[in-house]
C-alpha positions as CSV (number, residue, x, y, z in Angstrom):
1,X,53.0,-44.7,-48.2
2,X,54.7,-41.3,-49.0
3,X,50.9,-40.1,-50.3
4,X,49.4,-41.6,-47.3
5,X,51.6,-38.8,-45.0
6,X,51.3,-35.7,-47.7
7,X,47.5,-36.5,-47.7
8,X,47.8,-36.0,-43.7
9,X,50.3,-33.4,-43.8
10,X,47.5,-31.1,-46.0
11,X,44.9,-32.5,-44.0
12,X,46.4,-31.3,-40.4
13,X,47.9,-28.1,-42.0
14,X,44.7,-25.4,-41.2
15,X,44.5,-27.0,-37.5
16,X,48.1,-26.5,-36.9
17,X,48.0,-22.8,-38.2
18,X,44.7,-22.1,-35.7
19,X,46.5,-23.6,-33.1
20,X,49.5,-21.4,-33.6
21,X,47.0,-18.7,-34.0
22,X,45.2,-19.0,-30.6
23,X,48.4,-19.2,-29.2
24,X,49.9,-16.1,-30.2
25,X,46.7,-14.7,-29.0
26,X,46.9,-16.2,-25.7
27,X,50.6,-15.0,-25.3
28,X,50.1,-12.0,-26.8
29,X,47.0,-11.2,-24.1
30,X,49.9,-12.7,-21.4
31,X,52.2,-10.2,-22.6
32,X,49.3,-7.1,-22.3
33,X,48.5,-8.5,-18.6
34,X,52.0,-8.4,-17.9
35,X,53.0,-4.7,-18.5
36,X,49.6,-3.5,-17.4
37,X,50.7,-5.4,-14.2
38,X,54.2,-4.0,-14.4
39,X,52.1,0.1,-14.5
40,X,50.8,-1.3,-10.9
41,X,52.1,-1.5,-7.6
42,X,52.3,-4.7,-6.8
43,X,53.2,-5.6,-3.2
44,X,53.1,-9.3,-1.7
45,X,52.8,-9.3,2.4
46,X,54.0,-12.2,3.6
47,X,52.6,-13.1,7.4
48,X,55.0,-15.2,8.8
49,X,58.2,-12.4,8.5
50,X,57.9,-9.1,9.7
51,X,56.2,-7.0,7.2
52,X,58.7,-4.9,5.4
53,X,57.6,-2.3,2.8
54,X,60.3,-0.9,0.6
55,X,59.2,2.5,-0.5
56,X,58.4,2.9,-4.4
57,X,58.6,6.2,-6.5
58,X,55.3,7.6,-7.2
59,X,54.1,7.0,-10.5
60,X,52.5,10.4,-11.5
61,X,50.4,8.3,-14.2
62,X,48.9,6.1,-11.0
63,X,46.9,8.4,-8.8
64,X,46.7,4.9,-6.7
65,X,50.5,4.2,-6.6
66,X,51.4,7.1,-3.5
67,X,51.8,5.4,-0.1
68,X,51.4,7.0,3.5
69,X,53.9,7.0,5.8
70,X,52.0,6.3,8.8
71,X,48.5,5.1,9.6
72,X,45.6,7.4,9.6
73,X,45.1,7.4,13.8
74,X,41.2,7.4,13.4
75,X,42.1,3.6,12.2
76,X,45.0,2.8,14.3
77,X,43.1,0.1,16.1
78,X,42.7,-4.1,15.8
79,X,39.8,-6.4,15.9
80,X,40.5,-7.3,20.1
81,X,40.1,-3.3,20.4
82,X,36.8,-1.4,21.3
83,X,36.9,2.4,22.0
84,X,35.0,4.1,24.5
85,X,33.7,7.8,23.8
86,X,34.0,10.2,26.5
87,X,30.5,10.1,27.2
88,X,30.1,7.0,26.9
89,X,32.9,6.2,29.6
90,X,30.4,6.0,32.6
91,X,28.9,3.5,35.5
92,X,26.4,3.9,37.9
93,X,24.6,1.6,40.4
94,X,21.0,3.1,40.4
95,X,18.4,4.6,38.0
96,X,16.7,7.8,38.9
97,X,12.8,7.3,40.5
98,X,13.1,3.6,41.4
99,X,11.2,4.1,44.4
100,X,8.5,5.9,42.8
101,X,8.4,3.2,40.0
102,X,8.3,0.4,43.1
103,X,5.3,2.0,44.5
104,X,3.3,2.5,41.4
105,X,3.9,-1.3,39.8
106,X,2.8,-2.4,43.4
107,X,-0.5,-0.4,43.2
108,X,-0.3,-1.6,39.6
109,X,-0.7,1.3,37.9
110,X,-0.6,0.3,34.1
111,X,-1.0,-3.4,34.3
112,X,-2.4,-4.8,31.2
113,X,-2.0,-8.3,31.1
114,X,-2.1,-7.9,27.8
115,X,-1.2,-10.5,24.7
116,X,0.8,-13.7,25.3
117,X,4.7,-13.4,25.1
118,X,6.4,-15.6,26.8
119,X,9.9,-13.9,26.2
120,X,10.8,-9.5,26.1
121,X,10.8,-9.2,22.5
122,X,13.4,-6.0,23.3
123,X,12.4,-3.3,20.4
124,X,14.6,-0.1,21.0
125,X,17.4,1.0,23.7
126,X,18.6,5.1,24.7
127,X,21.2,5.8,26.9
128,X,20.5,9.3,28.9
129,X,23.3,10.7,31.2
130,X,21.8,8.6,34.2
131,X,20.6,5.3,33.0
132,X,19.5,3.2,30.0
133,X,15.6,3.1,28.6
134,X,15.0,-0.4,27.2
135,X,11.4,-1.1,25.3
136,X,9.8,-3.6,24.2
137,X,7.5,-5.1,22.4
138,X,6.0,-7.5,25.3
139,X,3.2,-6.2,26.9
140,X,2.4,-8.9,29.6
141,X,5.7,-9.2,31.6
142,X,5.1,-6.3,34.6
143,X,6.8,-5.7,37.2
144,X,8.8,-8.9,36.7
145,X,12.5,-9.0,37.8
146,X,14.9,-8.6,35.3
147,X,18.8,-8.5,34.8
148,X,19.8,-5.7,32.2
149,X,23.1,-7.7,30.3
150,X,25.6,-5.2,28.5
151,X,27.5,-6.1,25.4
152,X,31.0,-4.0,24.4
153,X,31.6,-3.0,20.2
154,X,32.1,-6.3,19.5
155,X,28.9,-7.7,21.0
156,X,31.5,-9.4,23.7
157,X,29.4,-9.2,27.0
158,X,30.5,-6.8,29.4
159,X,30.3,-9.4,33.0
160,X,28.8,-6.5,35.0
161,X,25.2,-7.0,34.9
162,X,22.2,-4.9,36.8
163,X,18.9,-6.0,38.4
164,X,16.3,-4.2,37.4
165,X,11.8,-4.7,36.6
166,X,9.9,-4.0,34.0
167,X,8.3,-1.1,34.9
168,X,6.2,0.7,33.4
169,X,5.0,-2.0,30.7
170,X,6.9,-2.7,27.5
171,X,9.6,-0.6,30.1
172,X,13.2,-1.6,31.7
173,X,15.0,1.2,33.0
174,X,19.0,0.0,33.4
175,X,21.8,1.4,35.0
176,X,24.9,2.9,32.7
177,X,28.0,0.7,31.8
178,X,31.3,1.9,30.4
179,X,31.7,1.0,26.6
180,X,28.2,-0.3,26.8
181,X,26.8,-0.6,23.1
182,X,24.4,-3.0,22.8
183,X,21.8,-4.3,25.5
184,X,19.7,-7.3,26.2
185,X,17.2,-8.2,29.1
186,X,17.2,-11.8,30.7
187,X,15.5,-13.0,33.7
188,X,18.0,-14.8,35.2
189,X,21.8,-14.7,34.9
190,X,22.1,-18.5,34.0
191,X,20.2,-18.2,30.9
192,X,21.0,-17.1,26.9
193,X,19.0,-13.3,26.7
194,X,17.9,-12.4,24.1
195,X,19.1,-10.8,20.9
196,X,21.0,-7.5,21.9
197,X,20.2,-4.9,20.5
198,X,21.9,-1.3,19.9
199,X,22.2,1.5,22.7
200,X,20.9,5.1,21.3
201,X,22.5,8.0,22.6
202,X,20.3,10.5,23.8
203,X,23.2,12.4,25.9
204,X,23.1,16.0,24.5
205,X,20.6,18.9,24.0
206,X,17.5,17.9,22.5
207,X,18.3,18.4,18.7
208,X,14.2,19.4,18.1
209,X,11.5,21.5,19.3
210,X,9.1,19.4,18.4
211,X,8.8,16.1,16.6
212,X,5.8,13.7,15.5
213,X,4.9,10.1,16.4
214,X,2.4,8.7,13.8
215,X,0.9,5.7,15.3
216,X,1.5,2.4,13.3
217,X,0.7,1.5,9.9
218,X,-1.5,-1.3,8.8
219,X,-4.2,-1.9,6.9
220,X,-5.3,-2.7,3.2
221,X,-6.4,1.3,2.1
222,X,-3.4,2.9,0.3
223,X,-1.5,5.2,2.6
224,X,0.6,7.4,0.3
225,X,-1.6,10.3,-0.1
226,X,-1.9,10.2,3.6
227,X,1.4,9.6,4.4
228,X,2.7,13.1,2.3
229,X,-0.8,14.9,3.5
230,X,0.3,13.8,7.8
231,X,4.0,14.9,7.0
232,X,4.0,18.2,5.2
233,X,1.2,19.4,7.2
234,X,3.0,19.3,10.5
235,X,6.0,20.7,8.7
236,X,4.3,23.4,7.9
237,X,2.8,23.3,11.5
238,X,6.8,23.4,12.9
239,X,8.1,20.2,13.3
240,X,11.2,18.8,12.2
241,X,11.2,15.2,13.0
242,X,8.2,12.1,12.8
243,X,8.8,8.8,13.7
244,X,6.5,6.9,11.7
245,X,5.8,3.3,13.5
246,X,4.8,0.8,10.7
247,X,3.2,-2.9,10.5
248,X,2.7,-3.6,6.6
249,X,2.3,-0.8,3.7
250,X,2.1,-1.6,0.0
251,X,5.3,-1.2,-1.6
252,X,4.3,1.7,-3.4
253,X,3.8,3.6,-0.3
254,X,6.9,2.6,1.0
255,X,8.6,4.0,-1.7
256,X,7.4,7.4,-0.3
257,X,8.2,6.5,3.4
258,X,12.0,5.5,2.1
259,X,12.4,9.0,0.3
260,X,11.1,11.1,3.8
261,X,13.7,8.7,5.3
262,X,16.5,10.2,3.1
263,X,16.3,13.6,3.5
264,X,16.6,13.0,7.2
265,X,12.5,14.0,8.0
266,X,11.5,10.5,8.9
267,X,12.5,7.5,11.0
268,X,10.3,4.1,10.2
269,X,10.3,1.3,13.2
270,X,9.3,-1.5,12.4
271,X,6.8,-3.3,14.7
272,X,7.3,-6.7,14.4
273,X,7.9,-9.7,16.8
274,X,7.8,-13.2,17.1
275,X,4.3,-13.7,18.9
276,X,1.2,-13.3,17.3
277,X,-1.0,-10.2,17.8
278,X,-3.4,-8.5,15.4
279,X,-2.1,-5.5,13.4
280,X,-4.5,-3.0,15.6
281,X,-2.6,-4.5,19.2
282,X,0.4,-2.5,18.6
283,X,-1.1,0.9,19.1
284,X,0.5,0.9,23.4
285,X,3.7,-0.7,22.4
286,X,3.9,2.3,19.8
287,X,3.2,4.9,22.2
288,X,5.4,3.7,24.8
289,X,8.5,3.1,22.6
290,X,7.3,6.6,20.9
291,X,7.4,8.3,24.5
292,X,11.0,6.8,25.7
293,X,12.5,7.7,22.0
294,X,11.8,11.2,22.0
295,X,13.1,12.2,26.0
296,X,16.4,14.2,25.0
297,X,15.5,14.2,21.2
298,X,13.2,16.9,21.1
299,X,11.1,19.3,23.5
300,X,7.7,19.2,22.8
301,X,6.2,15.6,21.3
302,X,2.7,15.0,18.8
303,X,1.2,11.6,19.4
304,X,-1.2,11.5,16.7
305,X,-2.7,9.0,14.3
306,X,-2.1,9.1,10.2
307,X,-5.6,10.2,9.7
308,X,-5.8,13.4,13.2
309,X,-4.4,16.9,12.2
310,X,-3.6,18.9,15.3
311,X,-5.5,23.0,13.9
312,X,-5.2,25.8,15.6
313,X,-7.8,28.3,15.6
314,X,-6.2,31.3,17.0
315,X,-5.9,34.2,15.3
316,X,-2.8,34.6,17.6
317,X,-1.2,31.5,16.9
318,X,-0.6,30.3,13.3
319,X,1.1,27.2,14.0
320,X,1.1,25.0,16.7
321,X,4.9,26.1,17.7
322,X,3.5,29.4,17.9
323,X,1.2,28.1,20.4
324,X,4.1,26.3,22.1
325,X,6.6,29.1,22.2
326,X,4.0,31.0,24.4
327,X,4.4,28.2,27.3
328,X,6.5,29.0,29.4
329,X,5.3,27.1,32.5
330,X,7.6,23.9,33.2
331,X,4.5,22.5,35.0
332,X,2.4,22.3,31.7
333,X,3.5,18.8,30.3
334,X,0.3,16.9,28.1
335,X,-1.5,19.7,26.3
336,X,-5.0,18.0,25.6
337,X,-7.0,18.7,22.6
338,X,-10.7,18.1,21.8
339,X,-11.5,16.4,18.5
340,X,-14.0,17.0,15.7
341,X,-14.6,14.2,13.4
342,X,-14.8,14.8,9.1
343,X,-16.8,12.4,8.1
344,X,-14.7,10.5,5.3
345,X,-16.8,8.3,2.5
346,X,-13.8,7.1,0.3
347,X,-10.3,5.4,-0.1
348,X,-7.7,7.2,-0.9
349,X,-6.3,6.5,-4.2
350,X,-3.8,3.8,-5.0
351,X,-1.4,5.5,-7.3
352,X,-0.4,8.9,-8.3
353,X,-1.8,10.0,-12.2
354,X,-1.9,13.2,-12.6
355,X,-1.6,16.6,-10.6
356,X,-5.2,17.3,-11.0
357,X,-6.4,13.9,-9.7
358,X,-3.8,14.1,-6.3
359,X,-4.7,17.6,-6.1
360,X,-8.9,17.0,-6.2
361,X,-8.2,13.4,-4.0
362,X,-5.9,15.8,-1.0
363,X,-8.0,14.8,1.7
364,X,-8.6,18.8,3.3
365,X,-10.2,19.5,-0.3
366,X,-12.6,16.0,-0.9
367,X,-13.3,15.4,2.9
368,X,-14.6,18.9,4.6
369,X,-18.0,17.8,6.0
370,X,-16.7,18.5,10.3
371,X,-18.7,17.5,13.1
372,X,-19.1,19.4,16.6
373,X,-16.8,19.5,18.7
374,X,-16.4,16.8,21.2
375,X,-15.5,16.6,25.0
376,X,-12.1,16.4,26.4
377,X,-12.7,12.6,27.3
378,X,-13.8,11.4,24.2
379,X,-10.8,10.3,22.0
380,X,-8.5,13.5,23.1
381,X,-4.7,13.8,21.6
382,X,-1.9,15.4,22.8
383,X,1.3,17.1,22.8
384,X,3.8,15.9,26.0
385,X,6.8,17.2,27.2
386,X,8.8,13.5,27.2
387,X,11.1,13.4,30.1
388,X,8.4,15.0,32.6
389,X,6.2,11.4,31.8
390,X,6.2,8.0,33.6
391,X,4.0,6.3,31.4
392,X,1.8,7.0,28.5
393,X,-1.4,5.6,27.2
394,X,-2.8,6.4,23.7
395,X,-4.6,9.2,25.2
396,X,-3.1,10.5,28.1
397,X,-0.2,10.4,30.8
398,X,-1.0,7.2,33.2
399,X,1.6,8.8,35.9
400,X,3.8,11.8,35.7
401,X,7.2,12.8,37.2
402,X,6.5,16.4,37.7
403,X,3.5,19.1,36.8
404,X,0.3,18.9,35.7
405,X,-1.1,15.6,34.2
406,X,-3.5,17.4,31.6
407,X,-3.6,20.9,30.9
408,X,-6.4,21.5,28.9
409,X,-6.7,23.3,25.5
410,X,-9.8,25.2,24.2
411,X,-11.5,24.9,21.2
412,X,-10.8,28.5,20.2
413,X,-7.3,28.1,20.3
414,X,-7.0,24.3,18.4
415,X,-8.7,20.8,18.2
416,X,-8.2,17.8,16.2
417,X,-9.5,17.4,13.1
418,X,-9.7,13.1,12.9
419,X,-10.9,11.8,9.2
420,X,-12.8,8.9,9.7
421,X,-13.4,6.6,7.3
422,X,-16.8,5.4,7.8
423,X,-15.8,2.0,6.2
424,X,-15.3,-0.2,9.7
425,X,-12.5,-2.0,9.0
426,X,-11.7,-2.9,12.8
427,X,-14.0,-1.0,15.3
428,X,-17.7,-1.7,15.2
429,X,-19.6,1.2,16.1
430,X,-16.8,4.0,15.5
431,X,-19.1,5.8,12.7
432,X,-22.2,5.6,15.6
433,X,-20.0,7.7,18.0
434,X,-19.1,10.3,15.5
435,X,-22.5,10.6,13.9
436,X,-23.3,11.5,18.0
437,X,-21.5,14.9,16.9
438,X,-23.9,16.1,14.5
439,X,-24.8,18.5,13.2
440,X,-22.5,18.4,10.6
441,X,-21.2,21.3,8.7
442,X,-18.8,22.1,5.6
443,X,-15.6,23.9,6.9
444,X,-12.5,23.9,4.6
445,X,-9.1,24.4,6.3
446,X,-7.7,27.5,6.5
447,X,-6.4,29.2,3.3
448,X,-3.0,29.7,3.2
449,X,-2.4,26.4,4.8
450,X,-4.6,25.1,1.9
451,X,-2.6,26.9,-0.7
452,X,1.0,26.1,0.9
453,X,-0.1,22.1,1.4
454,X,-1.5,21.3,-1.7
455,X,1.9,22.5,-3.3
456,X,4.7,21.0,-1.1
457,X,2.4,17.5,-2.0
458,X,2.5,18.2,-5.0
459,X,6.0,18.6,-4.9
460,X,7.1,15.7,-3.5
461,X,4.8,13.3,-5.3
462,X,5.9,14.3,-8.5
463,X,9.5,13.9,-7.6
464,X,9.2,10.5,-6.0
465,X,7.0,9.1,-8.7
466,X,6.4,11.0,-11.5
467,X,9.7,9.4,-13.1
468,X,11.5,11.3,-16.1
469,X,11.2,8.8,-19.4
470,X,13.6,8.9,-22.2
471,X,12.8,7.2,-26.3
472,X,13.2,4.0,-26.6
473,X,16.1,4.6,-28.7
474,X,17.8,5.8,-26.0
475,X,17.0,3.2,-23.5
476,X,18.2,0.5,-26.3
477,X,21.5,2.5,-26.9
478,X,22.1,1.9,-22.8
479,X,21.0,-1.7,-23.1
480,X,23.5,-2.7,-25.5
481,X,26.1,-1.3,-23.3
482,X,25.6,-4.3,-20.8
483,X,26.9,-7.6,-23.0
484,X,24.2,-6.8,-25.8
485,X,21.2,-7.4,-24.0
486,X,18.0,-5.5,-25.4
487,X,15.7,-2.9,-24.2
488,X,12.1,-4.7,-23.5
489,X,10.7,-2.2,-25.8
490,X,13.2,-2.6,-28.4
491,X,12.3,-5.9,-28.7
492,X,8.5,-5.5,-28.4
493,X,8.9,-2.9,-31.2
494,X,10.9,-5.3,-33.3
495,X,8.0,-7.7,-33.1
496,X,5.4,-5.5,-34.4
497,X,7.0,-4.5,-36.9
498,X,5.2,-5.6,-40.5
499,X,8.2,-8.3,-41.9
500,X,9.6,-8.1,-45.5
């Protein structure tokens, strides 16, 4: 019997000396914990007493460990409260032009009819000093009675609605509420609106002189070549802002879109609803959401499309906001500009190589074969003055608030040059109606813009995708840093290599 135990005793002996082991390790790990806990500042709030703190030395080894002796005041407030800004502290009972906006939806004066929403679909909301500019998305709901429903920081409604109409199209124009910061549209007070949606201040000076809408995005050519082409060219034309509508790009153009977005030159808005319309259909919702977003934001306004460059041809004006600083007539509100079409026989590429494959596939050096120029009804663009406009088409003003529906700008001075893709992707009968232009001529763009152009594209291709690589040695040596995982070429270099 006495074997029987030592033969156990020997037998249990290694166990028992892990156990011990794992332990110590366990208590000494406990004991670590415990004075790196004791280094903290370590304080337990308990709800139901009143909350006591006592005040602890400052640690000088703990830059965490200092505490304030009274609460910042920018965040001196709870979850029940909601500021108001001093501007935004305001409440009227009427929008400005009501009875002119009456008069024209009863003569219906941009009725479309257009599409089949059965609902707003609200897209964007700005707040001037004397009422609120919803838009929308709908384009079938005019002139239909409407209550504007106002929502505080917290989205908690604020029971002070307004009666308003759409008017123009895609349009309600709603009186100001105090602490109003999101919106919605209903048509009757009973119902559930809509999703609100955030109020834009457009209070102050206009920040711009003049900005660019680029009309929305769709399509299955690769835009990022003509994305960097459209934006640096009207930089270099003056203007300081775009706001680029888009339907659906390719993730590597996005990329692009996302960068421009970063630095502040670009805002994307997404065009997107529940009802179903082709991607083409959005072009009037654009331009009337494009119209309503720039009044206050900037002076003078583009409306263009990705593939129209505004040229001017003046010896005396360089750039267009040369042209524009020379008008000084408040009655001039829609400059109009002819067109000439460049007749353009390839996609742009997919994906950026090298320099000298973007520089020779820049569409002003592969696509220079120009048309004549065509009459000021037949597919004009223009530059508007925002607040001066009722309502906007893709071409032209519909109705006007004050001064001159269309002033008209000669050929001499600038005209459009529109690249189109002879490739009919949507419109039958587009490449007919340039070909009505002829002759054709080759005309390359002017010089310095040429030089200047190709290298700010240049520039910011490169530095949105021409990524800096590293060895794979290095790349391994950061892999292994994250739990002693391996680089993918590590490993595909590990496998090719011939096995002893």
């Amino acid at each position: 019997m006495v074997a029987v135990w030592i033969l156990l005793i020997l037998f249990f002996i290694p166990f028992a000396f892990t156990f011990i082991q794992v332990t110590f390790s366990k208590d000494l790990k406990t004991l670590e914990e415990v004075k790196n806990a004791k280094e903290e500042i370590v304080h337990y709030v308990n709800l139901n007493e009143t909350v006591s703190i006592q005040k602890l030395e400052k640690n000088s080894e703990l830059p965490n460990s200092y505490l304030e002796e009274k609460e910042d005041p920018l965040f001196s407030f709870n979850s029940n409260d909601c500021p108001i800004e001093e501007w935004n502290n305001i409440r009227t009972d009427s929008v400005p032009n009501l009875s002119r906006h009456r008069e024209w939806a009863n003569m219906s004066i941009g009725r479309r009819n257009y599409l089949y929403h059965d609902s707003f679909a609200l897209l964007a909301a700005f707040v001037f000093k004397d009422q609120i500019t919803v838009t929308m998305t709908s384009e079938n709901q005019f002139n239909k009675t409407v209550y504007c429903r106002y929502y505080d920081c917290r989205r908690k409604e604020i029971p002070d609605q307004f009666e308003s109409f759409v008017y123009p199209e895609s349009t309600v124009f709603c009186a100001r509420r105090a602490g109003a910061k999101y919106i919605s549209i209903s048509e009757t007070l009973e119902e559930t609106p809509e999703y609100s949606i955030p109020i834009v201040p457009r209070i102050e000076k206009p920040s711009h002189y003049l900005t660019v809408c680029m009309a929305t995005l769709y399509g299955d050519e690769p835009k990022f070549l003509q994305i960097v082409d459209f934006i640096e060219y009207y930089k270099l034309q003056g203007a300081t802002f775009f706001h680029i509508y888009l339907r659906e790009v390719t993730g590597y153009d996005r990329v692009l879109l996302d960068d421009y977005v970063r630095t502040g030159d670009v805002e994307v808005i997404k065009m997107h609803d529940h009802f179903w319309r082709d991607d083409f259909m959005w072009h009037n919702a654009q331009i009337n959401d494009c119209h309503h977003r720039n009044k206050y934001f900037s002076k003078w306004t583009a409306v263009v499309d990705i593939d129209e460059r505004i040229e001017m041809r003046s010896d005396e004006f360089k750039t267009i906001t040369s042209f524009l600083d020379s008008v000084h007539d408040p009655n001039i509100i829609n400059l109009h500009f002819k067109v000439q079409w460049i007749i353009k026989d390839a996609n742009s590429p997919a994906k950026y190589e090298n320099d000298q494959q973007l520089t020779k596939e820049m569409l002003f050096h592969k696509f220079q074969n120009l048309s004549q120029v065509g009459s000021f009804w037949e597919q004009p663009k223009c530059i508007i003055r925002p607040e001066k406009i009722a309502m906007m088409t893709i071409h032209a003003p519909m109705s006007i608030y004050s001064g001159i529906r269309r002033s008209l700008v000669n050929e001499t001075i600038g005209v459009v040059r529109h690249y189109r893709n002879v490739e009919q992707r949507v419109f039958a009968g587009a490449l007919e109606r340039m070909m009505v232009h002829a002759p054709f001529s080759i005309q390359p763009i002017i010089r310095w813009i040429d030089e200047v152009l190709t290298s700010s594209i240049l520039n910011r291709i490169k530095w949105v995708y021409d990524i800096v690589n590293v060895p794979c040695s290095k790349k391994q040596a950061i892999y292994k840093k994250h739990g002693g995982i391996n680089a993918p070429c590590w490993l595909e270099q590990q496998k090719n290599e011939p096995q002893p």
